[in-house]
Structure formats: structure tokens, C-alpha cells
Backbone as CSV, one residue per row, in Angstrom:
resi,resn,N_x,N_y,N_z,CA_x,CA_y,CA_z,C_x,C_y,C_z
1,UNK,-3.319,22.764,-34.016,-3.887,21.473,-33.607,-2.753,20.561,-33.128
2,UNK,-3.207,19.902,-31.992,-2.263,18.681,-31.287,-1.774,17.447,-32.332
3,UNK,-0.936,17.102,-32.663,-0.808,15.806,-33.278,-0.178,15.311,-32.485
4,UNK,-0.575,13.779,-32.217,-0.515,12.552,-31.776,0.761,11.618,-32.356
5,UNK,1.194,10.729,-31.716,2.130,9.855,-32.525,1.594,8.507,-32.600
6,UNK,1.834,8.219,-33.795,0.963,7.324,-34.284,2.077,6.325,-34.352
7,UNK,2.132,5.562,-33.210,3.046,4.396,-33.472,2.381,3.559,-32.305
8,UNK,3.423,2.392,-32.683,3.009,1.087,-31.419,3.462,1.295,-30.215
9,UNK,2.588,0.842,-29.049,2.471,1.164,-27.705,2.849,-0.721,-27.085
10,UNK,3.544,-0.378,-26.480,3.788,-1.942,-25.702,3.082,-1.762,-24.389
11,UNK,2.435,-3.012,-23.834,1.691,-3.030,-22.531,2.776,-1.999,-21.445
12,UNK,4.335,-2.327,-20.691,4.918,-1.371,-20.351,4.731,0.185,-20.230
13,UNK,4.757,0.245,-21.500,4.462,1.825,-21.686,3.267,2.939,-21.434
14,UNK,2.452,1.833,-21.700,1.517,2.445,-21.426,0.845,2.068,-19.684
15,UNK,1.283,0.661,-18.987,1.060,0.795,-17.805,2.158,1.918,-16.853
16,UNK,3.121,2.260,-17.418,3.834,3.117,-16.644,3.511,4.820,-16.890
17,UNK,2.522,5.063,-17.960,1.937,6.412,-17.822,0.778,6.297,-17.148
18,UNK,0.143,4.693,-16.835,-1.146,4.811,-16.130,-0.869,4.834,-14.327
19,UNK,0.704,4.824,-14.543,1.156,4.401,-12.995,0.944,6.071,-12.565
20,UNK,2.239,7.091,-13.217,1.794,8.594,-13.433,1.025,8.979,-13.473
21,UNK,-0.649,8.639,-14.135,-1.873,9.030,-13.847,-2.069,8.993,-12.452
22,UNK,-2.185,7.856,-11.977,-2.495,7.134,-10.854,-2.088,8.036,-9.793
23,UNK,-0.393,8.340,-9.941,-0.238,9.660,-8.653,-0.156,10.842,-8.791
24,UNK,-0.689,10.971,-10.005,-0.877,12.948,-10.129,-1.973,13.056,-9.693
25,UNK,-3.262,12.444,-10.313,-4.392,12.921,-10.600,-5.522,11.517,-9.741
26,UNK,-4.971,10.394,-9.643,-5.882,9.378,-9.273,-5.828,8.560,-9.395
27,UNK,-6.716,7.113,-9.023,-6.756,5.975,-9.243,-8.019,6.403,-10.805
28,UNK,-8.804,7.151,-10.207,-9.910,7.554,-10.832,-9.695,7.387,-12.597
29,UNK,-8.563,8.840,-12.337,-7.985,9.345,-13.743,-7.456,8.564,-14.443
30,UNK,-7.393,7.002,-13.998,-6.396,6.500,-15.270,-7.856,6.145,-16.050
31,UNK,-7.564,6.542,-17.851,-8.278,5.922,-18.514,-7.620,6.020,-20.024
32,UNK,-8.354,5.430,-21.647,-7.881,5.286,-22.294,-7.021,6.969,-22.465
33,UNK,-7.927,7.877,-22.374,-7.429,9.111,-23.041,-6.512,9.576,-22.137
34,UNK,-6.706,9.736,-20.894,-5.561,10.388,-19.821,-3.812,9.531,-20.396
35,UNK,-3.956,8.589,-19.919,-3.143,7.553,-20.989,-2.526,7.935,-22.509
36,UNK,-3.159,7.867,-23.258,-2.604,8.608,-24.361,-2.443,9.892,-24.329
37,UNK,-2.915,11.058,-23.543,-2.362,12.194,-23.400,-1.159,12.486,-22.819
38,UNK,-0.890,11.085,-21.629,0.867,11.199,-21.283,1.438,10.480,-21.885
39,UNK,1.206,10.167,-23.144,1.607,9.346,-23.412,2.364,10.371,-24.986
40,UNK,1.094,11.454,-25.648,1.551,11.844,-26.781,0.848,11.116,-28.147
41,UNK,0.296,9.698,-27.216,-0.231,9.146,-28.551,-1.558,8.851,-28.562
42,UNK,-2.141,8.287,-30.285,-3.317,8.420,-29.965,-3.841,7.167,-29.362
43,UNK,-5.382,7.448,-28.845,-6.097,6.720,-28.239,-5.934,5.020,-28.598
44,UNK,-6.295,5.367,-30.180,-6.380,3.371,-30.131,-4.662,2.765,-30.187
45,UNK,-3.561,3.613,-29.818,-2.505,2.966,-30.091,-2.571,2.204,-28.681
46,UNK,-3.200,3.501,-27.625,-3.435,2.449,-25.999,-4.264,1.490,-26.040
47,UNK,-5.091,1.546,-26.738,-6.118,0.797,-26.927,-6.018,-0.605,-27.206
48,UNK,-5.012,-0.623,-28.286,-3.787,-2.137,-28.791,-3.176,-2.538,-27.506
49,UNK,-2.592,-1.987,-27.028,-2.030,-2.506,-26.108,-2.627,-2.598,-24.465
50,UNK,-3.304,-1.999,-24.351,-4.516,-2.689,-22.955,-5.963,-2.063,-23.868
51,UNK,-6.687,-3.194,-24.220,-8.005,-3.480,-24.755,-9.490,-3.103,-23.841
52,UNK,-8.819,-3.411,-22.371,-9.386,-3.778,-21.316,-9.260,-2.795,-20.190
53,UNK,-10.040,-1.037,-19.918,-9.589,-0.475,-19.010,-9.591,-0.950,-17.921
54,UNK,-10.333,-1.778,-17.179,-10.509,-2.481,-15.905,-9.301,-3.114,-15.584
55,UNK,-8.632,-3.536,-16.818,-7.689,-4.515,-16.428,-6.446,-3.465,-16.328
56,UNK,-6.292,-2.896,-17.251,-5.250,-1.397,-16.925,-5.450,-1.090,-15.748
57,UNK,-6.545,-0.323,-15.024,-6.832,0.135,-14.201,-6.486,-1.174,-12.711
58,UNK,-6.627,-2.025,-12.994,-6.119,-2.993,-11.741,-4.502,-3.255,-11.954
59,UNK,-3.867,-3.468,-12.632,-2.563,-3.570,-12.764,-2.390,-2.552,-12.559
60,UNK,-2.706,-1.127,-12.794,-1.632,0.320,-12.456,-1.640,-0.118,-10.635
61,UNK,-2.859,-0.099,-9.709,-3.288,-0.389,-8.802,-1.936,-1.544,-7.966
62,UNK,-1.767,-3.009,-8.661,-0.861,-3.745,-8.328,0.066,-3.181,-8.210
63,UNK,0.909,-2.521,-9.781,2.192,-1.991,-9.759,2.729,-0.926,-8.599
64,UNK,1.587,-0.376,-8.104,1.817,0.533,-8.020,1.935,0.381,-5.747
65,UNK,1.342,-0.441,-5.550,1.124,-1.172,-4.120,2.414,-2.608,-3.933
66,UNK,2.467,-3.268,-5.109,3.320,-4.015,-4.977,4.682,-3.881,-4.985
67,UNK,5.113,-2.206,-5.455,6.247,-1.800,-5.542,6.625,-1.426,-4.037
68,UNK,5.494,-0.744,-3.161,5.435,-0.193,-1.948,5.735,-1.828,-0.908
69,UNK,5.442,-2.677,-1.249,5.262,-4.050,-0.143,6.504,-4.299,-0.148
70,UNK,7.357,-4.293,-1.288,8.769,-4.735,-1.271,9.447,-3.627,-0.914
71,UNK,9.756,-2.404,-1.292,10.265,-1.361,-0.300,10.101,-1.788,1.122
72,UNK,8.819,-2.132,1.571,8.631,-1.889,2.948,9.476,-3.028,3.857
73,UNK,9.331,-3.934,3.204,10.190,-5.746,3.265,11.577,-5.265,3.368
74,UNK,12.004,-5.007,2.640,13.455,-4.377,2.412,13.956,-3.870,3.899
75,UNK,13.275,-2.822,4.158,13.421,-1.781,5.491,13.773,-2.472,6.575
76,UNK,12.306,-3.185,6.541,11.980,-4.044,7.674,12.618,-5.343,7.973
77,UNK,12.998,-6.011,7.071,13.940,-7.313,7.195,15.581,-7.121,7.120
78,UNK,16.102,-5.611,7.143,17.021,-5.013,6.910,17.666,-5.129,8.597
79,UNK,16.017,-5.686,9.563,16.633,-5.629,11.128,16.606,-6.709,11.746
80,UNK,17.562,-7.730,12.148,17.326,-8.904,12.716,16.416,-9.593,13.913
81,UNK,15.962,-8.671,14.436,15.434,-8.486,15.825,14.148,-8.255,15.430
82,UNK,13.024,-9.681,15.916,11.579,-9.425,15.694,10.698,-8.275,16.116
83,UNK,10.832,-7.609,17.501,10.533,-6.434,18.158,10.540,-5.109,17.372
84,UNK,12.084,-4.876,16.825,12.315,-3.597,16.155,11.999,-3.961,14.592
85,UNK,11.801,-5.309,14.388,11.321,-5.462,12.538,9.541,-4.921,12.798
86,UNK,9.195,-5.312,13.696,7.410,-5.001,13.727,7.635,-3.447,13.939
87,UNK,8.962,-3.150,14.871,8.120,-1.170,15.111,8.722,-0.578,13.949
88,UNK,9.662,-1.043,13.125,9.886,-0.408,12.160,9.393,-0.411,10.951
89,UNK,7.897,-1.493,10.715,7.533,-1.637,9.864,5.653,-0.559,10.626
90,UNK,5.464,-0.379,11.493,4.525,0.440,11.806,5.195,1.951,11.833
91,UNK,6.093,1.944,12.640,6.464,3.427,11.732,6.993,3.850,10.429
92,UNK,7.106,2.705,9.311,7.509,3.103,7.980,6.158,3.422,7.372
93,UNK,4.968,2.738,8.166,3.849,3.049,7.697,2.742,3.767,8.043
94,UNK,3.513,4.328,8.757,2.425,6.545,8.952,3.970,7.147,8.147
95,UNK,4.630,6.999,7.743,5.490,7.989,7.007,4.546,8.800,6.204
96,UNK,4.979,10.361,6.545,4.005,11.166,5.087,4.062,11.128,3.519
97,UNK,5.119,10.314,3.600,6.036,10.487,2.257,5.028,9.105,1.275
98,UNK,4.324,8.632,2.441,3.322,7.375,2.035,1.672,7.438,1.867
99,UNK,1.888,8.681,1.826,0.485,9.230,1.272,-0.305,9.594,-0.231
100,UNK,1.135,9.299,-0.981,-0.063,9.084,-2.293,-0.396,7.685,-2.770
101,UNK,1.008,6.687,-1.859,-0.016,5.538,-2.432,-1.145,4.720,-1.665
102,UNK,-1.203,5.475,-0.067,-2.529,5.621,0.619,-3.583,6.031,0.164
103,UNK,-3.574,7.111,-0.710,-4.985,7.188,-1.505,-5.103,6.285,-3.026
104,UNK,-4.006,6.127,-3.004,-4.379,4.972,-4.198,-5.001,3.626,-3.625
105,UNK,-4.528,3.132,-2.882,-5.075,2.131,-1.811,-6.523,2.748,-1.600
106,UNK,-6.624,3.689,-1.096,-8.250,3.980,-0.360,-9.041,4.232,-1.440
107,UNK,-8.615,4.316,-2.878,-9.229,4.610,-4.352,-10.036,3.264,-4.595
108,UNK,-8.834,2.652,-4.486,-9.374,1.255,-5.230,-10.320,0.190,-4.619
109,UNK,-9.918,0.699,-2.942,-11.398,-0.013,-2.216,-12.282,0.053,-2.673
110,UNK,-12.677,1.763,-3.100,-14.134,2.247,-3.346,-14.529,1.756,-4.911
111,UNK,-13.506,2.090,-5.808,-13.647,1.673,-6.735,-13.800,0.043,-7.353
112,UNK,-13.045,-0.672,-6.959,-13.199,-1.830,-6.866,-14.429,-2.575,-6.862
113,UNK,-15.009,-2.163,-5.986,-16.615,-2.205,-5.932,-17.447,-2.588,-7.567
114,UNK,-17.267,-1.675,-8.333,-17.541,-1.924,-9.852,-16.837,-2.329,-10.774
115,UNK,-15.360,-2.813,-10.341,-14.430,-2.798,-11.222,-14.161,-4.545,-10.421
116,UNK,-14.317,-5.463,-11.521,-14.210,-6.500,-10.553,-12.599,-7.001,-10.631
117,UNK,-11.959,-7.150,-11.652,-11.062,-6.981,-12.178,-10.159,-6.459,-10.775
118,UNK,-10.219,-4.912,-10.348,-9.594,-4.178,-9.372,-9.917,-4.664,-7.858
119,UNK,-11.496,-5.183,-8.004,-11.355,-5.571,-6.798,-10.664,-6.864,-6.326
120,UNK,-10.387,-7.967,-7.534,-9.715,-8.735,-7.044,-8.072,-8.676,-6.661
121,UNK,-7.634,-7.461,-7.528,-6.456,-6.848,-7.198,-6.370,-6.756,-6.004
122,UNK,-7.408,-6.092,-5.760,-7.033,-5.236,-3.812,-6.576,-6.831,-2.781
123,UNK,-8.117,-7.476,-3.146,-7.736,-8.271,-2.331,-6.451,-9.105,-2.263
124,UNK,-5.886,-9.705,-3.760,-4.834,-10.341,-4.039,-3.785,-9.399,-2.921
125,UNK,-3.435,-8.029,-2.842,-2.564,-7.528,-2.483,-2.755,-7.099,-1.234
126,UNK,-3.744,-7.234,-0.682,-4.322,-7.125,0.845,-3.554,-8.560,1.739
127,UNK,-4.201,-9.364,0.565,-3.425,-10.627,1.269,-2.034,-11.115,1.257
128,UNK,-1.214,-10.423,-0.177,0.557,-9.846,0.304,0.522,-9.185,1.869
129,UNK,0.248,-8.370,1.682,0.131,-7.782,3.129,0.110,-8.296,4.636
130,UNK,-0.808,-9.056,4.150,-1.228,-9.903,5.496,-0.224,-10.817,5.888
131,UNK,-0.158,-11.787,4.669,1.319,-12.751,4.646,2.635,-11.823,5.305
132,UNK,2.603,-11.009,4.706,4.123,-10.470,5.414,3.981,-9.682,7.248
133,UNK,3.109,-9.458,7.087,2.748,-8.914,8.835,2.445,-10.122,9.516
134,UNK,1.906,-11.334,9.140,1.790,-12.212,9.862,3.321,-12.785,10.184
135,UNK,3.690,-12.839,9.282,5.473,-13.796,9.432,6.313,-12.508,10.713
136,UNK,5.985,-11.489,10.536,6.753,-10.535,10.858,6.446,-10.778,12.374
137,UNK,5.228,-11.106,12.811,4.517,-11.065,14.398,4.960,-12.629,14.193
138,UNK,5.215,-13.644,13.556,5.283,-15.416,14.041,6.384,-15.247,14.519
139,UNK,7.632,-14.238,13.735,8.903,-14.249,14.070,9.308,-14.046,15.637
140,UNK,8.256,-13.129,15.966,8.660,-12.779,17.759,7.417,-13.485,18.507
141,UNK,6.748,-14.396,18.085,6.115,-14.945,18.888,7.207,-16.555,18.847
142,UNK,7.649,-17.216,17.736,8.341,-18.462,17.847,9.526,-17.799,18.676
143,UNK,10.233,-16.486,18.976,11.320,-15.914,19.856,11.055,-16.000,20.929
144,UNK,10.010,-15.979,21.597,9.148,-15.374,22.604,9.350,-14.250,23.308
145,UNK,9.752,-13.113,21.883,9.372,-11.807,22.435,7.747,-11.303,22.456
146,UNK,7.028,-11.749,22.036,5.573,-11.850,22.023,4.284,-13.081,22.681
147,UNK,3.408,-12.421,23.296,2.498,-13.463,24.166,2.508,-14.428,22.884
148,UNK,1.649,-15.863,23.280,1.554,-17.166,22.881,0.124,-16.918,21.471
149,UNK,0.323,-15.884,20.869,-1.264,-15.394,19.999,-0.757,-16.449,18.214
150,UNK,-2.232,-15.683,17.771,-2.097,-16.294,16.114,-1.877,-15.782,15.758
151,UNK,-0.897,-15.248,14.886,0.118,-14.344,14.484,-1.070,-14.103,12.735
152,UNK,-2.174,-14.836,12.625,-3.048,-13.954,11.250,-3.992,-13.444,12.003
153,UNK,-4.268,-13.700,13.283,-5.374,-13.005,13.597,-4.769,-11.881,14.246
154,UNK,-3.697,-11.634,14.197,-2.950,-10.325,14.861,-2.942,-9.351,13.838
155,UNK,-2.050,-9.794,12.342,-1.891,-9.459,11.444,-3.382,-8.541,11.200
156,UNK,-4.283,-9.373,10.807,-5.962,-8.876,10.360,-6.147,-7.704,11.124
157,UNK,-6.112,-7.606,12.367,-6.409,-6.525,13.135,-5.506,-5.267,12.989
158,UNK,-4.478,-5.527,12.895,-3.067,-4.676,12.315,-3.344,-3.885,11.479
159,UNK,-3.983,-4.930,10.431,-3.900,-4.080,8.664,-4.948,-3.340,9.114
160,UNK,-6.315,-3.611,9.254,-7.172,-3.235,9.347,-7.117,-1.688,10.045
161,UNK,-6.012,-1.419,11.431,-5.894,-0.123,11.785,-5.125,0.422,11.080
162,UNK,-4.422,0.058,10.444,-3.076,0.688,9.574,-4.233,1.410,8.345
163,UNK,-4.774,0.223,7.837,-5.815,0.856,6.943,-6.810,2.192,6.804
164,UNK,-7.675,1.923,8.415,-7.921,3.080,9.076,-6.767,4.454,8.909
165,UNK,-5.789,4.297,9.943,-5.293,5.489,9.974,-4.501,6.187,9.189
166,UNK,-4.277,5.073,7.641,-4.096,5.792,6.510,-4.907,6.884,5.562
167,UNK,-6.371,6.285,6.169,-7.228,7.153,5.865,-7.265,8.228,6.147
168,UNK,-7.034,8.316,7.555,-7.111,9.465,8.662,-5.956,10.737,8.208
169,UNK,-4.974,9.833,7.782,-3.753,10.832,7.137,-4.165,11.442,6.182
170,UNK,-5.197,10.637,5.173,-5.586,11.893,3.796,-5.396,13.001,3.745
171,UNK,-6.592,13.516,5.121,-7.592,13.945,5.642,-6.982,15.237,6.792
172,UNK,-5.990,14.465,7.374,-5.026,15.139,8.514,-6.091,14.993,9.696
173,UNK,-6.640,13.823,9.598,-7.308,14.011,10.860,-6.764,12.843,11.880
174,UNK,-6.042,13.751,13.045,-5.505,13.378,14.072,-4.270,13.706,13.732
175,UNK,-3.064,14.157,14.217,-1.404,14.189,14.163,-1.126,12.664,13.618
176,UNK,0.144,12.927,13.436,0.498,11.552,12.784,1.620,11.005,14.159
177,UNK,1.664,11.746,15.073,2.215,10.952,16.001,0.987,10.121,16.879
178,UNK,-0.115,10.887,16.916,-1.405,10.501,17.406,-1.745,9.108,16.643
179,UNK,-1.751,9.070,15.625,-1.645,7.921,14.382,-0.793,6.483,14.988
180,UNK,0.540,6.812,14.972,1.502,5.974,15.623,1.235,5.631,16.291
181,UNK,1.219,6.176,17.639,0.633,5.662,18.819,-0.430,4.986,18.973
182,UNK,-1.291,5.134,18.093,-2.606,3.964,18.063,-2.703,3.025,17.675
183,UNK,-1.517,2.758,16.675,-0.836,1.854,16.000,-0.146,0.782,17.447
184,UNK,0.617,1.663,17.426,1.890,0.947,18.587,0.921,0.264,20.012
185,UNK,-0.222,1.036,20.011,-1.377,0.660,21.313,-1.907,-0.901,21.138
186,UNK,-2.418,-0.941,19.552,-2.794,-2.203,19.291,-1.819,-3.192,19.376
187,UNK,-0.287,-2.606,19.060,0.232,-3.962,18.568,0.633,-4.590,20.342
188,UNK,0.890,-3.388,21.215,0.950,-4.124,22.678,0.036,-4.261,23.495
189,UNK,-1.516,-4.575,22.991,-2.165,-5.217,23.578,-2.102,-6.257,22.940
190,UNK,-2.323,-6.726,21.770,-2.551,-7.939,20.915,-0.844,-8.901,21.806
191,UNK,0.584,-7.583,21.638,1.454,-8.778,21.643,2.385,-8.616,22.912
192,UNK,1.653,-8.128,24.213,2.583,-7.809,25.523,3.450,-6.819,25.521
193,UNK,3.357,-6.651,26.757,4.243,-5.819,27.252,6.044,-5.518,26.507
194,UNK,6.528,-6.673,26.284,7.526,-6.422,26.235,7.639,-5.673,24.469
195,UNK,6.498,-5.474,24.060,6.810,-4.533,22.467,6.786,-3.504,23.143
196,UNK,6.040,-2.966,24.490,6.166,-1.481,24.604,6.985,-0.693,24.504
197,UNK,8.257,-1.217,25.252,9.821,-0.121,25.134,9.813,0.112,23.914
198,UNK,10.180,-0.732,23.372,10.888,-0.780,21.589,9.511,0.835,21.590
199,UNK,8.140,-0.100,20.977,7.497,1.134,20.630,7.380,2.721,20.771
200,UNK,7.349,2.697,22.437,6.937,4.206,22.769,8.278,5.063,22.399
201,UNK,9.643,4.040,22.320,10.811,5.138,22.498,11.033,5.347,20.694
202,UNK,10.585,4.519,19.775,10.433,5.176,18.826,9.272,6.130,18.160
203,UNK,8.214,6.002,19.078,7.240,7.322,18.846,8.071,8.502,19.535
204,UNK,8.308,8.601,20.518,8.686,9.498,20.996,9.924,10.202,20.161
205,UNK,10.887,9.226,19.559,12.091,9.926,19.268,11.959,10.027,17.848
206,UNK,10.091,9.940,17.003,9.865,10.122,15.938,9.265,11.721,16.521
């Protein structure tokens, strides 16, 4: 027979085996018991320390998206130049290497739904998102490397395909250069001509 360790669990600990749930097995899979099984301990020691699976289950969700927004910030503000900060933040995001926390993202849409808790997560972190793609497009529109647009109503349309064709990656449906490029299509109609160079020569030399 399995024995359990019967000691105290700090919130930490146990959100960082629900983070491990989260990309082995699911957004689905995190729950009290999956949790204490990576954990070694028993059920109500998780139990002490998140009371509330919904609320576990939306924080693994945050931790786990909000770690990805600042990576991506990092990359992307790593380039001074508004043009190559926008194509390098659309091609950091068909990377394959960004596909498990794409289905964690596409988890929690669906889930969210019943989980209100999670769904306000999504949105809270939808709208990180937005904030930082919008600043990222104001930056080359106040440059005027970009037409005279609203840099949230650019953004909205942005996420929204990015969103899409993260899906599409699950799935493998379409190439992921096919992906890019549909990406890179929107962002030079929404923001002129002059994003095209930058864009096509980094699809191409992706």
C-alpha cells in the first residue's frame, strides 16, 4: 500500500504541482487528488492549503500564461525598433515550443465557461495581452512606421488571429509557416506597407 506524507502543504507547493498537472496531462487534470499524487501527499493536506479547486485551477491557469507574457516582453522589448519588436513578437508566437501553453490557453476558454473564478482569469490575462500588443503597435504608429490606426483596435484583431492560429497548431492544421504568414497578412493590412519587408523576410528566413 501507497503511504502518503502527512505534513503541511503551503499554497506554493501545491500551486506548482498544479502548474505540472497543467502541462503533462491538462488544464482539465488539475484537481485535489492529481495534486496530491504529485505531490506524495494526502488529499486534505492540499485541501488546507487551496480549499477552493476553482480557485487552484485559475491561478495554475495565471501562473502559468503570465509566466509566458513576460518571457515574450523580454524578447520583444529586447529590440529597439517598433517594426522588428511587432515581427518578433508574431513570430515568437507560432513558435512550436509554445504549444503546451496554447492548449492551456484553449483549455481554459472552454472551461472557464463553468469555472467562474477561471473565467475571470482568462479574461484578466487576455487583457495583459492586449495592453502589451497595443503599446507594441502605438510604438510604430507615434514613429510613423505604421498608418494613422487605433493601436486597441489593431491589437483586438491581432489577438484574436493569434488565438485562432494557436488553435490551428494543436491540431497541425495548416504548416506553421502558413500560420505566420496569416499572421504577418493581418498585421500589413491593419498597419501598411512598410511592416511588409521586416515581415515576409522573416517568414521566409524562418
Amino acid at each position: 500500500m501507497r503511504h502518503t506524507k502527512h505534513r503541511h502543504l503551503d499554497h506554493e507547493e501545491v500551486l506548482t504541482a498544479a502548474v505540472g498537472v497543467a502541462f503533462d496531462h491538462g488544464l482539465h487534470a488539475v484537481t485535489i487528488a492529481s495534486a496530491a499524487t504529485r505531490l506524495g501527499a494526502a488529499e486534505r493536506a492540499v485541501l488546507a492549503a487551496w480549499p477552493d479547486l476553482d480557485e487552484l485551477v485559475a491561478t495554475t491557469f495565471s501562473r502559468i500564461v503570465a509566466a509566458e507574457l513576460a518571457e515574450v516582453k523580454r524578447e520583444v522589448l529586447a529590440h529597439p525598433a517598433p517594426v522588428r519588436q511587432l515581427t518578433v513578437l508574431l513570430d515568437t508566437l507560432a513558435e512550436p515550443v509554445r504549444l503546451d501553453v496554447d492548449a492551456v490557453w484553449l483549455e481554459a476558454w472552454s472551461l472557464g465557461r463553468r469555472n467562474p473564478a477561471l473565467g475571470g482569469a482568462v479574461r484578466a490575462e487576455e487583457s495583459a495581452w492586449h495592453a502589451f500588443v497595443a503599446s507594441v503597435v502605438r510604438r510604430g504608429v507615434k514613429s510613423g512606421d505604421y498608418l494613422d490606426v487605433d493601436p486597441d483596435e489593431v491589437a483586438t484583431h491581432l489577438l484574436a488571429v493569434i488565438d485562432g492560429v494557436n488553435a490551428y497548431s494543436l491540431v497541425g492544421y495548416r504548416t506553421g509557416l502558413d500560420r505566420l504568414r496569416l499572421l504577418h497578412s493581418v498585421a500589413r493590412t491593419h498597419l501598411g506597407a512598410r511592416f511588409a519587408g521586416d515581415a515576409e523576410a522573416s517568414a521566409i528566413a524562418g
